[in-house]
C-alpha positions in Angstrom: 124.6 36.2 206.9 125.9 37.9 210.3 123.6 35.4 212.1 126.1 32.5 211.0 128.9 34.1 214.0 128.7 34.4 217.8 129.4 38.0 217.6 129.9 41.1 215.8 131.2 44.3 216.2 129.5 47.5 215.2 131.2 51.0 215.2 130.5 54.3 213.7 132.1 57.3 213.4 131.2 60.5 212.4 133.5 62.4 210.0 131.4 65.5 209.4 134.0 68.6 208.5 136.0 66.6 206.5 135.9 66.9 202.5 135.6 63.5 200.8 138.1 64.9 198.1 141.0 65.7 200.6 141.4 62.4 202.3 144.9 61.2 201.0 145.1 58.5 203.7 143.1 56.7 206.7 143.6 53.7 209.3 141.3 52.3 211.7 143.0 51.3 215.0 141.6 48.8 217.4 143.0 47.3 220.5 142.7 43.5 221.6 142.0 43.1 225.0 141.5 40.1 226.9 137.6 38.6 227.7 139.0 35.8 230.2 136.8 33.6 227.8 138.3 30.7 226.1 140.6 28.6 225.5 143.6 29.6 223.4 144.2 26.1 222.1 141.0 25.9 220.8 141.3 28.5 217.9 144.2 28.6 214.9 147.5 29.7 215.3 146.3 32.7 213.1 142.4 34.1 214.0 141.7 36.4 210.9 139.5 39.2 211.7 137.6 41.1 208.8 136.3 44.7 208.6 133.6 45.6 206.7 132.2 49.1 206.0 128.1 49.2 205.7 128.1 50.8 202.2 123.5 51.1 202.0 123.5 54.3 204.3 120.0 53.6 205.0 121.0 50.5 207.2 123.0 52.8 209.3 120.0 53.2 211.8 120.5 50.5 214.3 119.8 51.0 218.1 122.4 52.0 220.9 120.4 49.7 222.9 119.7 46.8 222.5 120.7 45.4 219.6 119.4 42.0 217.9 120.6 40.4 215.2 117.1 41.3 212.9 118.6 45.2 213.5 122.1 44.7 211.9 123.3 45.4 208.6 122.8 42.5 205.9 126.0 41.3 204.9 124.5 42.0 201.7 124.5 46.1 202.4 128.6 45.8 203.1 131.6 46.2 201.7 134.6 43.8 202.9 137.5 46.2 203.4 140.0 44.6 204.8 141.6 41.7 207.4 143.4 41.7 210.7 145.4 38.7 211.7 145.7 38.1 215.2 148.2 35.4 216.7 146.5 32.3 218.6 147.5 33.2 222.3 147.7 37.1 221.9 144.9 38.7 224.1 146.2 42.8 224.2 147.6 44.8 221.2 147.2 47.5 218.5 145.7 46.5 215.1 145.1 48.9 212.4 143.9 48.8 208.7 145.3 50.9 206.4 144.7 50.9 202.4 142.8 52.0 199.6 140.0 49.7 200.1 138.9 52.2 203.3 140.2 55.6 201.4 137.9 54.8 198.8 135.2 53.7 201.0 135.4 56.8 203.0 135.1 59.2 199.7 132.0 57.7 198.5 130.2 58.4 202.0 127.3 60.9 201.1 126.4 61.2 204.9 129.6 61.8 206.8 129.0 59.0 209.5 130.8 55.8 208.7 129.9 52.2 210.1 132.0 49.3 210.5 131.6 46.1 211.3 134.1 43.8 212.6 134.4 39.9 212.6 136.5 36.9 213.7 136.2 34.9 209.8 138.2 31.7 211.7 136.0 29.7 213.0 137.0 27.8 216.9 138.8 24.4 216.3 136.6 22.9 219.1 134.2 24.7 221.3 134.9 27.2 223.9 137.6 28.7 222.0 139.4 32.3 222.8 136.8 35.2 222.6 139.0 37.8 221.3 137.9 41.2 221.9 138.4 44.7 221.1 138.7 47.8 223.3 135.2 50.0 223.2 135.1 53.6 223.6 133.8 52.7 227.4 137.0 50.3 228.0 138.3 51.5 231.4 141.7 50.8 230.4 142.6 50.6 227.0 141.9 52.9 223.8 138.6 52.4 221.9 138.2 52.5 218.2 140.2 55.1 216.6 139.5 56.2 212.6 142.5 57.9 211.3 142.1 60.5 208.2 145.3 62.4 207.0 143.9 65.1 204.5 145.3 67.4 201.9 145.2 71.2 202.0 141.2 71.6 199.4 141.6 75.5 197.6 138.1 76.6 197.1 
């Protein structure tokens, strides 16, 4: 259950004009930035970071604003897709996921919006522990979430 971490990340994108069949290859980027929360030391050398896609379409629906926990995917409606590691004292840098896991995901979407949700799976080594972050679309500075699709040429 999401409830189980201090925080989540939600994104969604929509892919609406591209054809499920000619996706050949996809990546989602994401850049750390820092929170100026935490302590380094208190997290492993290695913070793993997992990204699940919400697979039950129907529990796409949750607010812009205002967001609780009761309005979030189930961990039950999700698919894990694939882990990020992110070195213990790094606090700004480019991440992406790239394999089939996401491809596949992507092709089986009936609706054209994806959702993803994004969470630190190593737990703090002693309280007040590094908050990592990543960039939003509203970061002043950095790049938010990027989803990457190369396709191949469909004939009708």
């Amino acid at each position: 259950d999401f409830r189980d971490f201090d925080r989540v990340s939600l994104i969604e994108f929509d892919f609406a004009g591209v054809e499920s069949n000619s996706i050949e290859s996809a990546q989602i980027r994401l850049n750390l930035v820092p929170t100026g929360m935490g302590y380094a030391a208190y997290v492993p050398e290695i913070n793993t970071f997992a990204i699940y896609g919400v697979a039950d379409e129907l529990a796409e629906s949750w607010p812009l604003d205002n967001l609780q926990w009761e309005d979030m995917p189930a961990l039950e409606q999700c698919e894990m897709l694939g882990t990020l590691s992110v070195p213990r004292g790094m606090q700004k840098g480019s991440f992406t996921l790239s394999n089939e896991s996401l491809v596949s995901f992507l092709k089986a979407d009936h609706n054209r919006r994806v959702t993803f949700l994004i969470m630190r799976l190593s737990g703090e080594q002693r309280s007040q522990g590094l908050v990592h972050a990543f960039a939003s679309s509203h970061h002043p500075e950095a790049s938010g979430p990027t989803l990457e699709i190369s396709i191949r040429e469909v004939n009708h």
